[in-house]
VOBA-1610 file (N, C-alpha, C; in pm, whole numbers, padded with zeros to 5 digits, always signed):
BEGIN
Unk+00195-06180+00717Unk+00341-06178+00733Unk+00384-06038+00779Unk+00464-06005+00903Unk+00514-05957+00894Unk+00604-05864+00818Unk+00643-05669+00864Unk+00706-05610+00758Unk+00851-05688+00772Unk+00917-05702+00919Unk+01057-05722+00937Unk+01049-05881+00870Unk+00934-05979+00841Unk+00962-06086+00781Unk+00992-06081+00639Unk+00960-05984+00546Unk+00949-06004+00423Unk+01087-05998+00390Unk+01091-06038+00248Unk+01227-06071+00140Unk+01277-05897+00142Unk+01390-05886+00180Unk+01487-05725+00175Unk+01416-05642+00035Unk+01392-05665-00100Unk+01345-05662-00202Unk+01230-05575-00174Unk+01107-05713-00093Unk+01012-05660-00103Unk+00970-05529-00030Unk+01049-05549+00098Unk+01095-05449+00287Unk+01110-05332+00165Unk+01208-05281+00072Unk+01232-05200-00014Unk+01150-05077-00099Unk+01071-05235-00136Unk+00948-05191-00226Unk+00878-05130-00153Unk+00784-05188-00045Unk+00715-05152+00049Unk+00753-05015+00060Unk+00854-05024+00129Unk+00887-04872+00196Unk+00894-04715+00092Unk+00946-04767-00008Unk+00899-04645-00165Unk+00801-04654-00173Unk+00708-04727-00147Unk+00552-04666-00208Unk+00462-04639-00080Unk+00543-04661+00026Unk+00457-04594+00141Unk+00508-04466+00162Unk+00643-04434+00134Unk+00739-04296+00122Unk+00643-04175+00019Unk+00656-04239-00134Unk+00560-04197-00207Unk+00440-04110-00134Unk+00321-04241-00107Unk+00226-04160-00097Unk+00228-04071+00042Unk+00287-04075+00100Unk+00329-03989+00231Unk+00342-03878+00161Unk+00471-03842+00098Unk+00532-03725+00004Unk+00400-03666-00054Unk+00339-03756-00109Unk+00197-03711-00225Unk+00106-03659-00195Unk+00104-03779-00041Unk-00042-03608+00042Unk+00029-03555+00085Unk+00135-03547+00168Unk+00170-03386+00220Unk+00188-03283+00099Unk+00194-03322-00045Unk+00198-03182-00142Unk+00069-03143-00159Unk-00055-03278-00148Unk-00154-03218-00204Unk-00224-03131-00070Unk-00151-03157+00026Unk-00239-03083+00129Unk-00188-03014+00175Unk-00030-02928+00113Unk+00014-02797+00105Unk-00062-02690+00016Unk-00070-02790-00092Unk-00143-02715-00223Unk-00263-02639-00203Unk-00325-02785-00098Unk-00487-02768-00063Unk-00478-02619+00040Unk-00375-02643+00121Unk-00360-02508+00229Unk-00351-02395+00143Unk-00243-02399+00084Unk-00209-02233+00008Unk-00329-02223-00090Unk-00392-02296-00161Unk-00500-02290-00248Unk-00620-02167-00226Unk-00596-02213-00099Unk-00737-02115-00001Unk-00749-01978-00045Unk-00628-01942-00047Unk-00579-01811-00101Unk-00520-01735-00157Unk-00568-01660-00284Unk-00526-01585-00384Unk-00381-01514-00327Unk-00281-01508-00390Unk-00184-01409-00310Unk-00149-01330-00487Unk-00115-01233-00444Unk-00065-01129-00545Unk+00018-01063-00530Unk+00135-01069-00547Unk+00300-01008-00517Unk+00294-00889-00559Unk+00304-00834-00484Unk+00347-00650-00543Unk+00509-00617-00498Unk+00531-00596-00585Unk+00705-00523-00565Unk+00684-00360-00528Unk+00758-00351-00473Unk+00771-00226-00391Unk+00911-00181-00328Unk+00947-00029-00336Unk+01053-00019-00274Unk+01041+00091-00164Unk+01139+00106-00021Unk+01110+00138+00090Unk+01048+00291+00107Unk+00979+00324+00053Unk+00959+00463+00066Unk+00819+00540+00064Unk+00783+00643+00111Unk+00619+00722+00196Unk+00525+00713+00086Unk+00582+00703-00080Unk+00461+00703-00154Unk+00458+00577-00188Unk+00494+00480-00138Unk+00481+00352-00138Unk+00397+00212-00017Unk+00372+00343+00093Unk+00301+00305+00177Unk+00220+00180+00154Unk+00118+00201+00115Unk+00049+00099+00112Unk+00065-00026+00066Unk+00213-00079+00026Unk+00266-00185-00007Unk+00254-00277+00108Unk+00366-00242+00271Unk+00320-00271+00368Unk+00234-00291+00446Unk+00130-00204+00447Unk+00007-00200+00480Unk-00087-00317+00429Unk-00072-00308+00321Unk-00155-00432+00257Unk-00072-00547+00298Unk+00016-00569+00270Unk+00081-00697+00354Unk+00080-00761+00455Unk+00032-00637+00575Unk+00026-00667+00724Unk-00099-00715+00717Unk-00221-00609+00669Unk-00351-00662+00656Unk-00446-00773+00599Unk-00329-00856+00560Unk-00365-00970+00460Unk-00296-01041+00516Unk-00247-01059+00601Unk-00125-01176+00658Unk-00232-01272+00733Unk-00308-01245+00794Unk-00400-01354+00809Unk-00529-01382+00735Unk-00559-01484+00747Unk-00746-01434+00756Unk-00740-01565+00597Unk-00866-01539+00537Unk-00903-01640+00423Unk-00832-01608+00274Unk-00909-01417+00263Unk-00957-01390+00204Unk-00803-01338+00115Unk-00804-01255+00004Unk-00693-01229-00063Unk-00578-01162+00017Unk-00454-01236-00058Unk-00312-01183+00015Unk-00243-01154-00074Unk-00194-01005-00052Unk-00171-00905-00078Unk+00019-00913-00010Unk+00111-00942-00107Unk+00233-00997-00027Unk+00333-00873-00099Unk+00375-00870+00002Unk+00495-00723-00019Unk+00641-00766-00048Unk+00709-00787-00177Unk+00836-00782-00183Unk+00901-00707-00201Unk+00974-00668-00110Unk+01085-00528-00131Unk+01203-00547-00236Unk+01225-00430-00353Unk+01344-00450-00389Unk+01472-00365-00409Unk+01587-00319-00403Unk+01655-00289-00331Unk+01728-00198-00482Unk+01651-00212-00587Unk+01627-00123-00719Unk+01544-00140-00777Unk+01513+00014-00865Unk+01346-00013-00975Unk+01356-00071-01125Unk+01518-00068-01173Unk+01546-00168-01248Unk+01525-00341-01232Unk+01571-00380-01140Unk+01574-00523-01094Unk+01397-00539-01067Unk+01305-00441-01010Unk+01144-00473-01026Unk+01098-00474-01170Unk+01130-00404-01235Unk+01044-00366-01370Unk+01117-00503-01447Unk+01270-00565-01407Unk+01271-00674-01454Unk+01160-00793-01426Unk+01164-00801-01246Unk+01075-00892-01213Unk+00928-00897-01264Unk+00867-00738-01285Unk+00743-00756-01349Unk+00738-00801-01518Unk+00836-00808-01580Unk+00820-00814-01722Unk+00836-00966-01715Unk+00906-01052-01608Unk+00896-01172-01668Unk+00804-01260-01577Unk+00699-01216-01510Unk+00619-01236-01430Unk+00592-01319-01302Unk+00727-01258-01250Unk+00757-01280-01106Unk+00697-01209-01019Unk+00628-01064-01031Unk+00539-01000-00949Unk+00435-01002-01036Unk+00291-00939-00932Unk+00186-00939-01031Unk+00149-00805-01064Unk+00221-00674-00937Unk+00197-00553-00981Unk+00335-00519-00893Unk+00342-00385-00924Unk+00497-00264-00920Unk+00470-00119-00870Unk+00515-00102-00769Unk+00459+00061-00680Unk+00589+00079-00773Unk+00628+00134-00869Unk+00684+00159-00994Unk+00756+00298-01037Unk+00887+00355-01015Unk+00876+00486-01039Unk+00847+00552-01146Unk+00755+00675-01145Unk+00678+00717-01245Unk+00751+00718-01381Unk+00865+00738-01431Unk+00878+00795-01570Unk+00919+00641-01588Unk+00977+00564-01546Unk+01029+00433-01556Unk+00895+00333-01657Unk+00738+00381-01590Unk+00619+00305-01631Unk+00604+00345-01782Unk+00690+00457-01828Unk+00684+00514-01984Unk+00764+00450-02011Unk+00867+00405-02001Unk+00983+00334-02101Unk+00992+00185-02110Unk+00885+00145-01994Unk+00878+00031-01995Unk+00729-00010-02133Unk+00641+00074-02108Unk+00515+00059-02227Unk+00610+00094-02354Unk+00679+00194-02385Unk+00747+00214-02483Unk+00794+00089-02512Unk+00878+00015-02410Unk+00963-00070-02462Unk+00856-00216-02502Unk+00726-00174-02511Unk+00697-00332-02581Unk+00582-00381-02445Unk+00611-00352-02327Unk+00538-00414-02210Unk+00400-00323-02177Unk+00262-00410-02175Unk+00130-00368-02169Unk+00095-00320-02070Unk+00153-00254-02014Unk+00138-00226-01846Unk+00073-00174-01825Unk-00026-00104-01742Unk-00097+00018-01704Unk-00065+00076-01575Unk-00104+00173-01578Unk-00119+00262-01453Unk-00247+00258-01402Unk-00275+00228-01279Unk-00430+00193-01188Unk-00382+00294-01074Unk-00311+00324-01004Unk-00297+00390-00869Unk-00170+00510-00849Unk-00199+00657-00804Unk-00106+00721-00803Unk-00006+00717-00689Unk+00067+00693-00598Unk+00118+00653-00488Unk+00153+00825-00414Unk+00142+00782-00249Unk+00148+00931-00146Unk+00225+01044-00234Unk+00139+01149-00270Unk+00248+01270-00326Unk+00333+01369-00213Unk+00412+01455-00261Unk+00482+01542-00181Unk+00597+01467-00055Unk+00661+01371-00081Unk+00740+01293-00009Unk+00838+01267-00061Unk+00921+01356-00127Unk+01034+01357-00157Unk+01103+01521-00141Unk+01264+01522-00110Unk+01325+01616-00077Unk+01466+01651-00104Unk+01485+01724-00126Unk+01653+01747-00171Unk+01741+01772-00059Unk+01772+01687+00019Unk+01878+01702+00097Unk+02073+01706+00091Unk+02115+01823+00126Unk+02269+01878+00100Unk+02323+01843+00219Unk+02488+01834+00212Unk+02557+01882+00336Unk+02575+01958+00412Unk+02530+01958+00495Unk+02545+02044+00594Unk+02643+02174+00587Unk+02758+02102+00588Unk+02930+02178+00586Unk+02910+02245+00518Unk+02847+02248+00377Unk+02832+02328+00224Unk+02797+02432+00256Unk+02657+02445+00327Unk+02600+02603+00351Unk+02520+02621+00238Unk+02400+02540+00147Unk+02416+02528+00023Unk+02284+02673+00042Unk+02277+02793-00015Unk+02208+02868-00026Unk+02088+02871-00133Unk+02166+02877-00250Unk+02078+02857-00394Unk+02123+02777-00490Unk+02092+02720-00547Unk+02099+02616-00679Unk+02266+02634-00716Unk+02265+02775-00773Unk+02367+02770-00813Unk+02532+02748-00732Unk+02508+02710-00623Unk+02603+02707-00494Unk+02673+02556-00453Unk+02561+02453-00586Unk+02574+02319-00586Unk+02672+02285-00758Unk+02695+02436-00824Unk+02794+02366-00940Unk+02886+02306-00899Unk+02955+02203-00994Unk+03066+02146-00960Unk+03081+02021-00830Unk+02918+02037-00767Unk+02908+01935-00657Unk+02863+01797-00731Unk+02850+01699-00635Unk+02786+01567-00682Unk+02614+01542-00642Unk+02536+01548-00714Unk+02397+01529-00632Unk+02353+01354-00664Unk+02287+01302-00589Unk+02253+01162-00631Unk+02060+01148-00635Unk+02035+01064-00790Unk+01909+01069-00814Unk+01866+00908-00793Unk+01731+00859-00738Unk+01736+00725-00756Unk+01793+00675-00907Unk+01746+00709-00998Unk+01795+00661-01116Unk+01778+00793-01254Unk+01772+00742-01348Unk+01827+00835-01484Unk+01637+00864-01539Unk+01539+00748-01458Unk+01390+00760-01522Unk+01348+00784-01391Unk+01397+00870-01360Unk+01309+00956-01219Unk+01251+01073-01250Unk+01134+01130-01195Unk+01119+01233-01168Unk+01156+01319-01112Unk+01264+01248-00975Unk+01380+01337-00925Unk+01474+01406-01019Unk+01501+01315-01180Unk+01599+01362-01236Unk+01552+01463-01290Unk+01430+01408-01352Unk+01319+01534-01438Unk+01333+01644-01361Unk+01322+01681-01222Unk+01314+01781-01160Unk+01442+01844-01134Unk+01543+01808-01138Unk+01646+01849-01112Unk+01742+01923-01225Unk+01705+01825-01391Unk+01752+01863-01501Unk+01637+02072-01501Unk+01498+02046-01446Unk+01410+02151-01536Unk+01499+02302-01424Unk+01514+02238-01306Unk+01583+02381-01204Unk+01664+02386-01296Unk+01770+02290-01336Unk+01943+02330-01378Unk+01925+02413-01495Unk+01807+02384-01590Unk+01801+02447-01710Unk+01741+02615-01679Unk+01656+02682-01554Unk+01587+02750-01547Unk+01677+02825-01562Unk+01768+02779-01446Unk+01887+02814-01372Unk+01985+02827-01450Unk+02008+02827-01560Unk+02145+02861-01641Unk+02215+02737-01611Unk+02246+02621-01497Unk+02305+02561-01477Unk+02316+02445-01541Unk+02283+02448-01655Unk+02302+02289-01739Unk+02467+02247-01782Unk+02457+02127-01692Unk+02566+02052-01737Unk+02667+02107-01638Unk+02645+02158-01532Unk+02685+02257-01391Unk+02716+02172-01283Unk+02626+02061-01275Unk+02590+01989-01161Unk+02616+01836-01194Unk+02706+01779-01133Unk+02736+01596-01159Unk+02596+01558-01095Unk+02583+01467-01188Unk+02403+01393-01136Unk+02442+01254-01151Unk+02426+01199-01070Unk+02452+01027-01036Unk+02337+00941-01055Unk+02297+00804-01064Unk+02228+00730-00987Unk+02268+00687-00877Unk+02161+00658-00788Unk+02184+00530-00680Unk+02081+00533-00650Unk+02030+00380-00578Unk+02004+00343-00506Unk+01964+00418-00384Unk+01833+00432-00349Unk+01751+00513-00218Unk+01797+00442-00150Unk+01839+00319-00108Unk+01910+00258+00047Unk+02045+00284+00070Unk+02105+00317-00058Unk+02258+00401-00019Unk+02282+00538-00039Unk+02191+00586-00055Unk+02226+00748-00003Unk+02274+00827+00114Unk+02179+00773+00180Unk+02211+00858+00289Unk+02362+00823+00398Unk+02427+00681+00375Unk+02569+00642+00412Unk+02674+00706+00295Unk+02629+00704+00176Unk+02721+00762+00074Unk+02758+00928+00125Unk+02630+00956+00140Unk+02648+01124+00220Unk+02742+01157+00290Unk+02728+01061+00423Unk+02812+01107+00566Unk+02929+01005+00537Unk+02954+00975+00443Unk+03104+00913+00412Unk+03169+00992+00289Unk+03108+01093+00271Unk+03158+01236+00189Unk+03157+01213+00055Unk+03077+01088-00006Unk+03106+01049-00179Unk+03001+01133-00181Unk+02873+01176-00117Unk+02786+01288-00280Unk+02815+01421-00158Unk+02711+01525-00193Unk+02718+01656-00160Unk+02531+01658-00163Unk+02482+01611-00248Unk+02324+01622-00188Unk+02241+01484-00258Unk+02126+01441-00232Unk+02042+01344-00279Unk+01949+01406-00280Unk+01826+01355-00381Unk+01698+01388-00409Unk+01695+01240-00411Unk+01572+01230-00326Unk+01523+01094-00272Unk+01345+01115-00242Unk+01286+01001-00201Unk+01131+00966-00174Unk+01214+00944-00038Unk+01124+01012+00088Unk+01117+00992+00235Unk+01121+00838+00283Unk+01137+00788+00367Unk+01245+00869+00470Unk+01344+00836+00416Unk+01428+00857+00312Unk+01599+00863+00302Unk+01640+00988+00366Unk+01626+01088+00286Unk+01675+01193+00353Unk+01653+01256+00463Unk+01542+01192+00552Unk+01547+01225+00685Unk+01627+01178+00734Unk+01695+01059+00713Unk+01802+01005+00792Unk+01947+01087+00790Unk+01979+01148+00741Unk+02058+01255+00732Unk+02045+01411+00783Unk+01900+01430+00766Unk+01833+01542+00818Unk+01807+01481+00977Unk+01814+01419+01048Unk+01784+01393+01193Unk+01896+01399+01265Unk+02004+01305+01159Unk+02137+01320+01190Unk+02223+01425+01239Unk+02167+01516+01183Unk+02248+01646+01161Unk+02349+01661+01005Unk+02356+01540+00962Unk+02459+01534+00887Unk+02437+01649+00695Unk+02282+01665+00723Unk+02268+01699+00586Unk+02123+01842+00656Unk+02107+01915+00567Unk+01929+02009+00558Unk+01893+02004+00481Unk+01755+02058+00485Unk+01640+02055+00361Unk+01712+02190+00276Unk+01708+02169+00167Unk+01766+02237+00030Unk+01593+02279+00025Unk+01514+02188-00012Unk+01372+02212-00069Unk+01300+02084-00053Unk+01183+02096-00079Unk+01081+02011-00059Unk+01046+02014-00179Unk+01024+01889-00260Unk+00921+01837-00368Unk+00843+01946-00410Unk+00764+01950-00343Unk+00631+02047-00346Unk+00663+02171-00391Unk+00774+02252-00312Unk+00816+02396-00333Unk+00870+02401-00469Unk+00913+02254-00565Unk+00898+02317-00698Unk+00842+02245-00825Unk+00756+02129-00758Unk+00676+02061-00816Unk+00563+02024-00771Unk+00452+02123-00797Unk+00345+02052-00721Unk+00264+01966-00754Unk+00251+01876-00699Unk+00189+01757-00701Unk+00259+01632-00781Unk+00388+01630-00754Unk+00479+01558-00761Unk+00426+01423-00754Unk+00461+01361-00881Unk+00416+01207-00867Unk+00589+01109-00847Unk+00622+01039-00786Unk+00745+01000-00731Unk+00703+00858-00767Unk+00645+00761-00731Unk+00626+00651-00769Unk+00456+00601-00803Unk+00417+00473-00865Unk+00236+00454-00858Unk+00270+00330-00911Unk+00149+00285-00911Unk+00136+00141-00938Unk+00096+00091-01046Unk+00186-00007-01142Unk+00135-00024-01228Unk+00120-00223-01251Unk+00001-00256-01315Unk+00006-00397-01352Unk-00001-00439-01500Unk-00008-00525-01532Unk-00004-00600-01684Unk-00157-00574-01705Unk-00172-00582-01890Unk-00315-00580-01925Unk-00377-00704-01879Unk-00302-00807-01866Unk-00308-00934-01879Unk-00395-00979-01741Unk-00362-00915-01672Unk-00437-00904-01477Unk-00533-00849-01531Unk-00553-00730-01614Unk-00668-00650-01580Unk-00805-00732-01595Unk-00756-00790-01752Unk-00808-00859-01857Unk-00885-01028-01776Unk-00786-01068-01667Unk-00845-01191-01649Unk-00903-01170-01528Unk-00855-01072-01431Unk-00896-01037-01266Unk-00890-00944-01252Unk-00984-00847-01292Unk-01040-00715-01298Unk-01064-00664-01144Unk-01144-00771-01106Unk-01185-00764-00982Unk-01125-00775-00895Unk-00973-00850-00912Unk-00877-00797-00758Unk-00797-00713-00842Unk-00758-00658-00951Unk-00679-00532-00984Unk-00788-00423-00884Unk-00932-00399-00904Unk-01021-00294-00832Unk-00961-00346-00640Unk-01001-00470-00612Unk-00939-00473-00490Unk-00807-00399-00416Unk-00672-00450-00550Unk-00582-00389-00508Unk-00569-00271-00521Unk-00619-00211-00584Unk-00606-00007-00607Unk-00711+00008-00443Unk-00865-00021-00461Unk-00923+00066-00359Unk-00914+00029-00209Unk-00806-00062-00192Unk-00744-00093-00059Unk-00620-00043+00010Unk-00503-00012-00165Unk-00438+00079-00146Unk-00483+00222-00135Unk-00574+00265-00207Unk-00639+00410-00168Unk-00665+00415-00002Unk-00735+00316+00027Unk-00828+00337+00201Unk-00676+00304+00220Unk-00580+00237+00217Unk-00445+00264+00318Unk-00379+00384+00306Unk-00368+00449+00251Unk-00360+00585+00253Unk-00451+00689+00327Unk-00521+00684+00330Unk-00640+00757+00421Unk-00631+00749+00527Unk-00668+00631+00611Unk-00637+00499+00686Unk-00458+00622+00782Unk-00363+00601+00730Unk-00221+00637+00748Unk-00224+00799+00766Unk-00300+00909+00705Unk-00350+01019+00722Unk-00351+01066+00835Unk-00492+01004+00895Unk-00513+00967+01056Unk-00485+00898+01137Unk-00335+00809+01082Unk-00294+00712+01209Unk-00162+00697+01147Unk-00054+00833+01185Unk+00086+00802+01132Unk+00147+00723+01237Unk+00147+00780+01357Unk+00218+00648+01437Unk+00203+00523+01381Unk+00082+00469+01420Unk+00068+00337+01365Unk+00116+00293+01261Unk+00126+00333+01160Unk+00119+00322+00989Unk+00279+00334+00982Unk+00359+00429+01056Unk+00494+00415+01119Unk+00529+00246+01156Unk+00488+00270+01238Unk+00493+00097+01279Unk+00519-00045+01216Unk+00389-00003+01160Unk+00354-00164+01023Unk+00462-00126+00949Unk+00531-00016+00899Unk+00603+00042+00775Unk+00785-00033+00811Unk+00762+00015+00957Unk+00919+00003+01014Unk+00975-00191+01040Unk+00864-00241+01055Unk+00919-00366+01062Unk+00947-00459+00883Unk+00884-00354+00771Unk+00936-00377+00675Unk+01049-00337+00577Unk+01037-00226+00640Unk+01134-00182+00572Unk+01317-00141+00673Unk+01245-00242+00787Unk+01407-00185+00836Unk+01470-00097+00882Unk+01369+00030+00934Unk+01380+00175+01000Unk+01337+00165+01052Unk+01379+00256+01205Unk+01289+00290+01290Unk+01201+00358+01277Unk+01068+00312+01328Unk+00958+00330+01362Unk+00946+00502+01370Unk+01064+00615+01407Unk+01078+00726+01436Unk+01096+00780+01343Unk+01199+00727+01306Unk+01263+00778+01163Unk+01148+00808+01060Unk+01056+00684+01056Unk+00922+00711+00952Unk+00834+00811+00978Unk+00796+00790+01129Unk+00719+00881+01189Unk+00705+01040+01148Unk+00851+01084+01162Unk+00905+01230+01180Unk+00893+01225+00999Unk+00941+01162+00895Unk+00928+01162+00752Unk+00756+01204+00721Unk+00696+01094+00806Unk+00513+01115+00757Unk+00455+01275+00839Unk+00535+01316+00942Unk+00461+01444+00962Unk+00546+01546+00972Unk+00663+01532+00891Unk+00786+01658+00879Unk+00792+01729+00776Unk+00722+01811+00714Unk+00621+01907+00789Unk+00476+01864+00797Unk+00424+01900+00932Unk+00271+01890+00945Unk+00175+01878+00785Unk+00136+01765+00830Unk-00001+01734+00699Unk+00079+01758+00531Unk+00212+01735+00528Unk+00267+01759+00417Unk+00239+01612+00322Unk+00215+01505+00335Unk+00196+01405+00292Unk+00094+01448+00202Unk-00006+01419+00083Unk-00071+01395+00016Unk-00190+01235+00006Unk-00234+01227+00023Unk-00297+01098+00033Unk-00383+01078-00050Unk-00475+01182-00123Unk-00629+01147-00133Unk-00622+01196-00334Unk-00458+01165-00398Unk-00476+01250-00534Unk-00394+01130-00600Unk-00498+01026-00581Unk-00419+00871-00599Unk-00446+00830-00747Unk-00580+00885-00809Unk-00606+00881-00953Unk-00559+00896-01043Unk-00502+00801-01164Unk-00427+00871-01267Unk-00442+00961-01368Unk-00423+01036-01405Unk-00437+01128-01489Unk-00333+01103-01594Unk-00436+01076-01727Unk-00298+01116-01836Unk-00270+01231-01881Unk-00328+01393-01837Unk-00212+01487-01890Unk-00161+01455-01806Unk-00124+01438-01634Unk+00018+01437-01603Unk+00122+01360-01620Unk+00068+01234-01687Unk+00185+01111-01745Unk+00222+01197-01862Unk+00150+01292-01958Unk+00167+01318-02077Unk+00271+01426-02072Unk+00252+01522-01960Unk+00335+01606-01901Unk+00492+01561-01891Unk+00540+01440-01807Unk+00635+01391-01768Unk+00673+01323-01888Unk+00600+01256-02022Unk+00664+01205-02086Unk+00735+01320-02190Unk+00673+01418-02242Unk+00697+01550-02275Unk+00840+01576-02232Unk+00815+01616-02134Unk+00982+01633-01993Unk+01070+01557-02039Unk+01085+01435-02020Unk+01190+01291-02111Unk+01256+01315-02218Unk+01095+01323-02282Unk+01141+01379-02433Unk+01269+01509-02450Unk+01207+01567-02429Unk+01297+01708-02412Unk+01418+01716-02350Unk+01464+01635-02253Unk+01591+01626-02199Unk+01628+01509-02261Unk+01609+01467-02327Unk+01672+01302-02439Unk+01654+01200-02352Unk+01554+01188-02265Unk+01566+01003-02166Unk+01466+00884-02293Unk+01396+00971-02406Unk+01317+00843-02452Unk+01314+00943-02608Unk+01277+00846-02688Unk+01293+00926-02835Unk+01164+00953-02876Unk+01011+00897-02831Unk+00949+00939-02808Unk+00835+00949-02719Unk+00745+01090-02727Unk+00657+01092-02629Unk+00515+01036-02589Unk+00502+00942-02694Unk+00343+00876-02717Unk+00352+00759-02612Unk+00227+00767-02514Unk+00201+00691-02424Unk+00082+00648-02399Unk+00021+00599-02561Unk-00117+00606-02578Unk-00170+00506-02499Unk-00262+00462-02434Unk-00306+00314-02349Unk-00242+00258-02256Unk-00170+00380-02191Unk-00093+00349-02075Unk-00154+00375-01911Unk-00243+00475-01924Unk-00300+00536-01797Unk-00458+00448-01792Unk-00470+00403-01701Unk-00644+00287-01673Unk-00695+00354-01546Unk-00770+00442-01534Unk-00818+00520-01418Unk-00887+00460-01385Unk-01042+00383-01439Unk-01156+00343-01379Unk-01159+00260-01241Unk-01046+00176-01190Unk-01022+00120-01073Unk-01003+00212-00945Unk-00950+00349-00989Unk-00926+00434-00874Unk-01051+00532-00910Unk-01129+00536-00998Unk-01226+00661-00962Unk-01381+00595-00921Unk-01341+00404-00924Unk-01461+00318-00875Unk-01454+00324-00712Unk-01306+00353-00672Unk-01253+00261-00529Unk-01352+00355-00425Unk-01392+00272-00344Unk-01530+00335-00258Unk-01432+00366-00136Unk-01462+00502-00078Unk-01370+00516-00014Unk-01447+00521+00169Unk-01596+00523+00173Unk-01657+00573+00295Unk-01618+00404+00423Unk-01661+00485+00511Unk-01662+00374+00609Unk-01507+00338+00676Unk-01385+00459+00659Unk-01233+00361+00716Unk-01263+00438+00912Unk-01231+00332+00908Unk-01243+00414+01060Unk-01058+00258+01131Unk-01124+00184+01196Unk-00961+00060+01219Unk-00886+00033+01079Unk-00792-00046+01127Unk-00712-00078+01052Unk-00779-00151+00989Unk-00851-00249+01005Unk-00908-00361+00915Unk-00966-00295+00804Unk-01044-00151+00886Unk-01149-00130+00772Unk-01102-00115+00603Unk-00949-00084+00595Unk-00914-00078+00456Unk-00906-00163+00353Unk-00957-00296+00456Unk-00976-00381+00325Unk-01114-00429+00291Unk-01180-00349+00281Unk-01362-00329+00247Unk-01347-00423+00140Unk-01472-00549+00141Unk-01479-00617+00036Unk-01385-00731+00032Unk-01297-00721+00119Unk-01211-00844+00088Unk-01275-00977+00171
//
């Protein structure tokens, strides 16, 4: 019998359970597609010691083997939310933020230090800003209140006689540099390229560089749950010594690494460029290992300016993934994902 002969009823029936299993394999053979491959969300936000967020993203976008997926977020509050309720699987994380979050209850670790020396204090122009003390009474803007920008900015103000001298804000690294040239702050301390965009402009200059009063400035790093370490050891080691070789990798190929960077994050390709070599070889790449005196250092710092009540950060720093990550053999782009 015919379908157009049957009873309307049956024409009905028929058609739901041929609908059905239609619906049923196309899920199982979405499932079966994405199955193929591991993906692991890293949150990340737009900036030079965060590099290898993109990088790994681009380099994993095809192929079998693990994918490595880059979500940008547009604050480090709203990530450290997403990682606590396990919407990402790891966090290019800003450094003092990874203390208050273990404080607060969450098993996190630290596996990877992210690009050092890429952050800068950029002023207005108009100001003329000479020395520290030339910014009392101005507005400066910090990504947030668990920065190391702030840390650094509170230890000048205190050297400096200037405590409690200087309005210190948060915001947001994607609105700085418009807040600037629309006259709401007077300077930002930011992770690159924000403040190049103001510095290219004309609209703002370098006050100082990171470096000139913190050396070896840790600005952001990566941290994941015990819970990853504990069940997939072996792509936590993946993801650290792939982010290490993308760093290396970017060393010797800023154009490029410009490139992959700019179609994620929404800058030109120039703008990054001139950030990764402004000044010559100023980037850091190869001091990616964690160290707990310097977490112990920065939590110390906190302490002392009142951001946390206390300084114990016992089982927070997990080095062995970055002092395993094999670093020989990067020569192409591919090569940074050795092992995958």
């Amino acid at each position: 019998m015919r379908f157009k002969n049957l009873p309307l009823p049956w024409r009905i029936f028929t058609w739901t359970v041929g609908w059905l299993i239609f619906i049923s394999a196309l899920h199982f053979y979405l499932n079966l597609e994405s199955g193929k491959r591991r993906v692991i969300i890293m949150g990340y936000m737009p900036v030079i010691t965060n590099l290898a967020a993109p990088l790994l993203d681009y380099a994993t976008r095809e192929g079998d083997g693990i994918r490595f997926d880059a979500l940008k977020f547009s604050s480090f509050a709203e990530m450290g939310e997403a990682l606590r309720n396990g919407d990402i699987h790891a966090a290019f994380m800003i450094a003092p933020l990874s203390v208050v979050l273990r404080q607060q209850g969450e098993d996190v670790k630290i596996v990877y230090i992210g690009n050092r020396h890429e952050s800068t204090l950029a002023v207005r122009k108009n100001l003329n800003v000479k020395k520290l003390s030339d910014l009392a009474g101005k507005t400066i803007a910090v990504p947030m209140r668990y920065s190391g920008h702030h840390l650094s900015i509170l230890q000048l103000m205190e050297k400096n006689a200037l405590a409690d001298q200087i309005r210190i804000v948060e915001m947001n690294p994607p609105d700085m540099a418009s807040a600037m040239t629309t006259g709401s702050l007077d300077a930002y301390y930011v992770g690159e390229p924000f403040a190049a965009q103001t510095i290219m402009s004309g609209d703002a200059s370098v006050f100082f560089y990171v470096e000139d009063v913190w050396e070896h400035f840790i600005c952001n790093l990566l941290i994941v749950k015990q819970s990853l370490i504990e069940n997939d050891p072996e792509i936590v080691g993946m993801l650290v010594q792939s982010a290490a070789r993308s760093g290396l990798w970017a060393a010797e190929n800023t154009k490029s690494a410009a490139h992959i960077a700019s179609r994620y994050w929404n800058q030109p390709p120039e703008l990054i460029a001139y950030a990764l070599a402004t000044p010559e070889n100023r980037i850091v790449y190869d001091r990616f290992v964690p160290d707990n005196e310097e977490m112990q250092q920065m939590a110390d710092l906190m302490l002392h300016f009142n951001l946390i009540k206390d300084n114990d950060i016992a089982g927070l720093v997990e080095d062995r993934f970055a002092k395993e990550a094999i670093l020989e053999g990067i020569s192409d782009f591919e090569s940074i994902l050795r092992g995958l």
